[in-house]
C-alpha positions in Angstrom: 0.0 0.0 0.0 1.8 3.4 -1.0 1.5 6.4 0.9 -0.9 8.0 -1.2 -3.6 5.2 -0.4 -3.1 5.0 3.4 -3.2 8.9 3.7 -6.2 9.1 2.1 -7.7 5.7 4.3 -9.4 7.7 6.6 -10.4 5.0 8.9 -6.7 4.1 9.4 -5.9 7.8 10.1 -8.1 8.9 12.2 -7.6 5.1 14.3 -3.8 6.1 14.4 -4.4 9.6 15.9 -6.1 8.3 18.4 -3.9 5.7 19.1 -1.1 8.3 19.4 -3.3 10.5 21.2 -3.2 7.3 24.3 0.1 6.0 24.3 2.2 9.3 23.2 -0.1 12.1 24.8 3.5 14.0 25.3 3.5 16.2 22.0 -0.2 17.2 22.5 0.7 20.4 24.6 3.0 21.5 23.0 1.4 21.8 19.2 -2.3 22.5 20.8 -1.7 26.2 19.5 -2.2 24.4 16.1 -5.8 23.7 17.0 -7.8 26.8 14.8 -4.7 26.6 11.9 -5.8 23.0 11.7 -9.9 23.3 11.9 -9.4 26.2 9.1 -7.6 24.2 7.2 -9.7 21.2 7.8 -13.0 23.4 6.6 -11.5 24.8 4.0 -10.8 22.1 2.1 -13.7 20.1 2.7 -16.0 23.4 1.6 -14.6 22.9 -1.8 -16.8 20.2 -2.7 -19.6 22.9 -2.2 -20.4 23.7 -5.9 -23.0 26.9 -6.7 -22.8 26.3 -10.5 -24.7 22.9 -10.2 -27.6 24.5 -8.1 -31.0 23.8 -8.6 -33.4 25.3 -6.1 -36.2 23.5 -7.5 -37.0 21.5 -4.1 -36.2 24.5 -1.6 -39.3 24.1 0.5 -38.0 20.5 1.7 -34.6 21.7 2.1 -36.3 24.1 4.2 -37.4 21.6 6.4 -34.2 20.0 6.7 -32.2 22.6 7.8 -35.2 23.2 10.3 -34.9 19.8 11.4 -31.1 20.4 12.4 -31.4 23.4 13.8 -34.7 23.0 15.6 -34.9 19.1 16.5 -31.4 18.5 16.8 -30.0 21.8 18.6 -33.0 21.6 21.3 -32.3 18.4 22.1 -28.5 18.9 22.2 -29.1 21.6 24.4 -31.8 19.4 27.2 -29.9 16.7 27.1 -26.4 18.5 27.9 -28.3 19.8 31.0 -29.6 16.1 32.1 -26.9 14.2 31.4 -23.8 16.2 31.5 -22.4 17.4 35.0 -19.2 19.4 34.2 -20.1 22.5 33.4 -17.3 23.2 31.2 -18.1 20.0 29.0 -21.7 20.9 28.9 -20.9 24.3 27.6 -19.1 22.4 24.8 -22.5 20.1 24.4 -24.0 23.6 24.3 -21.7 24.9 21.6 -22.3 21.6 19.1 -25.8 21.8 19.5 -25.8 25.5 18.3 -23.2 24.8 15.5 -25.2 24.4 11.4 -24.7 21.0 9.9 -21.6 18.9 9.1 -19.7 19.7 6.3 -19.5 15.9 5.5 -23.8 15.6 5.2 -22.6 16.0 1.2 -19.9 13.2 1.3 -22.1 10.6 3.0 -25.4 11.3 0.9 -23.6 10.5 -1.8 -21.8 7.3 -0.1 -25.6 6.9 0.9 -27.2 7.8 -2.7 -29.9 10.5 -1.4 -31.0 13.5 -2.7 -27.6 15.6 -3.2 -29.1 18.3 -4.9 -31.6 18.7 -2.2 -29.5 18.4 0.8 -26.6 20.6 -1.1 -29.5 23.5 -1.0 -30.5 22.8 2.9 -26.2 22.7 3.8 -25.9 25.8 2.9 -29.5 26.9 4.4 -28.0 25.6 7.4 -25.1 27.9 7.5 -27.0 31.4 6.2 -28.9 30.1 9.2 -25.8 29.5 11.3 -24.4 33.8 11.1 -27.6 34.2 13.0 -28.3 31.5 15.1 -24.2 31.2 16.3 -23.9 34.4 17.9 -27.9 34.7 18.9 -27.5 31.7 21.1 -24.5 32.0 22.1 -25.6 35.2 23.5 -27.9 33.4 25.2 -26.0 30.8 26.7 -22.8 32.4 27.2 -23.8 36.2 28.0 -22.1 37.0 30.9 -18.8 35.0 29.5 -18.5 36.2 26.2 -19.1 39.2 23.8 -20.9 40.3 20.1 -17.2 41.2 19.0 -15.9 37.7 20.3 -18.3 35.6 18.6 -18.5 37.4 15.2 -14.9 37.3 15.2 -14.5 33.3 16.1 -17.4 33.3 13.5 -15.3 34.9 11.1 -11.8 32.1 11.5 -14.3 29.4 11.3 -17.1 29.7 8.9 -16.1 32.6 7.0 -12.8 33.3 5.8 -12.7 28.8 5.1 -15.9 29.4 2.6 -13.7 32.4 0.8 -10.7 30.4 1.0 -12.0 27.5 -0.5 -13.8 29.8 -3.3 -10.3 31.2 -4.2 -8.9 27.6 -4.4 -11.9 26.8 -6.2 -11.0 29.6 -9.2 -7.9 28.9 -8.8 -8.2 25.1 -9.2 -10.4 25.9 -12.7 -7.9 27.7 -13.9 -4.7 25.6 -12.9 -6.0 22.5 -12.1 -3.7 21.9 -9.0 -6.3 20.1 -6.5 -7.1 16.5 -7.6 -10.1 14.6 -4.8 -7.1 12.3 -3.7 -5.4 15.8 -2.6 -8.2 17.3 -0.9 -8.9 13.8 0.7 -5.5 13.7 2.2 -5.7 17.4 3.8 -8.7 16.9 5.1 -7.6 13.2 6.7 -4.4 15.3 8.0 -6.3 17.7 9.6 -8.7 15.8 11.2 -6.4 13.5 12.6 -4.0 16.3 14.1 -7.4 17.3 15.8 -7.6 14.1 17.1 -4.4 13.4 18.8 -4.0 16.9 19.7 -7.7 16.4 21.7 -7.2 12.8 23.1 -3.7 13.5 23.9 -4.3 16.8 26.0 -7.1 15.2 28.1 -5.8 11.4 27.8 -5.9 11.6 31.9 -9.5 12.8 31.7 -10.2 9.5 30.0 -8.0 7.1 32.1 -8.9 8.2 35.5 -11.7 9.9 34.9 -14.1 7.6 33.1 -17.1 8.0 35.1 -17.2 11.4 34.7 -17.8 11.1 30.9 -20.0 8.3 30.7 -23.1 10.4 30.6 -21.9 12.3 27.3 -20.7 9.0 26.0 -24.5 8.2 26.2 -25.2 11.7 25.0 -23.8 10.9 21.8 -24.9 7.3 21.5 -28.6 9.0 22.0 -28.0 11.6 19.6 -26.4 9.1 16.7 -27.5 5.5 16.5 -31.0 6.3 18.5 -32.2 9.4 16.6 -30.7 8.4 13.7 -32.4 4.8 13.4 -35.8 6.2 14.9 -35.9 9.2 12.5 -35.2 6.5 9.2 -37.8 4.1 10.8 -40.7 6.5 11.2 -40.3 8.1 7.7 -39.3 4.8 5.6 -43.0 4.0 4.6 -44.1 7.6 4.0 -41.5 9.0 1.9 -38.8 8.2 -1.0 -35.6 6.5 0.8 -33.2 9.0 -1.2 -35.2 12.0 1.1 -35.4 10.0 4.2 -31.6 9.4 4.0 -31.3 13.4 4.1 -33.7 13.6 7.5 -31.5 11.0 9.2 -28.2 13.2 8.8 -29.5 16.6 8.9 -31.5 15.5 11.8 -27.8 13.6 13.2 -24.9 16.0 12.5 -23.5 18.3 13.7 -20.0 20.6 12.2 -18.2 20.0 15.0 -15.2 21.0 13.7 -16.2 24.7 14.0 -17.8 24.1 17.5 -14.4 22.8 18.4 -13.0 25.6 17.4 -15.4 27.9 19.3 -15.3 26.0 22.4 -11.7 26.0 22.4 -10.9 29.9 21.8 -14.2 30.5 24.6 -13.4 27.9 26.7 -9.9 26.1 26.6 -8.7 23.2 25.0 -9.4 21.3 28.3 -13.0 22.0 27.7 -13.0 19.8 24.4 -13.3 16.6 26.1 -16.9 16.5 24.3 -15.6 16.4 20.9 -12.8 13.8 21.3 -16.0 11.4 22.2 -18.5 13.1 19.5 -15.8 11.7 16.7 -14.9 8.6 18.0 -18.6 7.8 18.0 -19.3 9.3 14.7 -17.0 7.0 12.8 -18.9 3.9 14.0 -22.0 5.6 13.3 -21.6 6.3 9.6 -20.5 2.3 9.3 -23.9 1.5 10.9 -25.7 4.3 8.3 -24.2 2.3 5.9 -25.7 -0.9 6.8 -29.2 0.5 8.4 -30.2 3.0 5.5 -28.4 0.8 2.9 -30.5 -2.0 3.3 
């Protein structure tokens, strides 16, 4: 297997940076500061996939819905079930802060892996985030008041929703013109970065997980609610009343989260030690998408 192939296995990446985040936790302090270098980088590239010029609008009242589904159904329970299951305060701010983040960049990847609707759920993704410049610093507000300010947030906004979208529409002209980016390029980054994330999060609060387990076992069943359980029930109810290629888009807009950006928030509001959260949210998630595959591929 040459490099290329393993870079670009993302199961094998993300596996080792957790591995290394475990047994050689030693490094993690010292590089933490590349924690919003790498989520930028990280959303970025994976915004290039977003492409305008094959946007049809045609089914924009269901995309609607989908984007109210994430941001509706999914943040309010994000937000009840931080306050009944999670006792840290600082880690149920950072159950907070995903909750009030738009949807996950990778919704696109996996409804294709998952053949829905793309068109459809391309219009809600980015419904979700014209959404999201509201919503973020609105709730945040909210939340957060007495901890943070309208400066703060717009600017935390600004390094990880904003200047990624413009960056990645500069690579994109840049890409049409030069034809420098191949998918197996943009793969790769996007593995990299993750994976840095990873270690960099498991490796900084590996003693949190060792000693500590039974103080995370209530967002460990958070998450386990908020995937497998809401995902499954959400495709059960809906598979006899509407096309599966739709229902596909209610499961993961009514699932995921960008919790990529709402690591990046928590960390610049609240501390890297406060991202606890988010090492569990993507452990879970990658076991999740392999039981999508087998529950809505049936």
């Amino acid at each position: 297997m040459n490099l290329n192939k393993i870079l670009r296995n993302t199961n094998l990446v993300f596996g080792t940076a957790v591995l290394l985040g475990f047994v050689f936790p030693i490094w993690a302090n010292k590089i933490k500061f590349l924690i919003v270098p790498g989520l930028m980088t990280m959303m970025t590239f994976s915004l290039i996939n977003f492409k305008f010029s094959e946007l049809d609008i045609k089914d924009w009242k269901r995309a609607l819905y989908l984007a109210g589904v994430n941001y509706i159904l999914l943040t309010g329970l994000y937000i009840l079930l931080a306050y009944i299951l999670v006792e840290n305060p600082l880690y149920q701010n950072a159950v907070i802060i995903l909750g009030i983040m738009p949807p996950a960049v990778g919704i696109i990847s996996l409804i294709y892996i998952l053949k829905g609707d793309i068109n459809t759920g391309f219009i809600a993704e980015v419904m979700g985030y014209v959404i999201s410049l509201v919503a973020i610093p609105a709730l945040t507000l909210f939340f957060f008041g007495e901890s943070v300010t309208i400066t703060r947030i717009l600017n935390i906004l600004g390094l990880v929703i904003v200047i990624p979208f413009l960056l990645s529409r500069a690579l994109v002209y840049i890409n049409s013109r030069k034809n420098i980016l191949s998918d197996d390029i943009t793969e790769i980054v996007v593995n990299l970065s993750y994976g840095l994330l990873f270690y960099i999060t498991i490796g900084v609060n590996r003693d949190v997980f060792i000693h500590n387990f039974s103080g995370i076992i209530g967002i460990i069943a958070l998450f386990i609610i908020m995937r497998f359980g809401l995902g499954a029930l959400i495709y059960y109810i809906l598979k006899d009343r509407i096309k599966r290629e739709h229902n596909v888009l209610y499961v993961l807009f009514g699932t995921f989260k960008n919790g990529s950006a709402g690591m990046a928030i928590t960390v610049m509001l609240f501390g890297v030690e406060a991202t606890v959260p988010f090492a569990i949210f993507s452990i879970i998630a990658s076991f999740y998408i392999i039981f999508l595959k087998w529950y809505c591929g049936k």
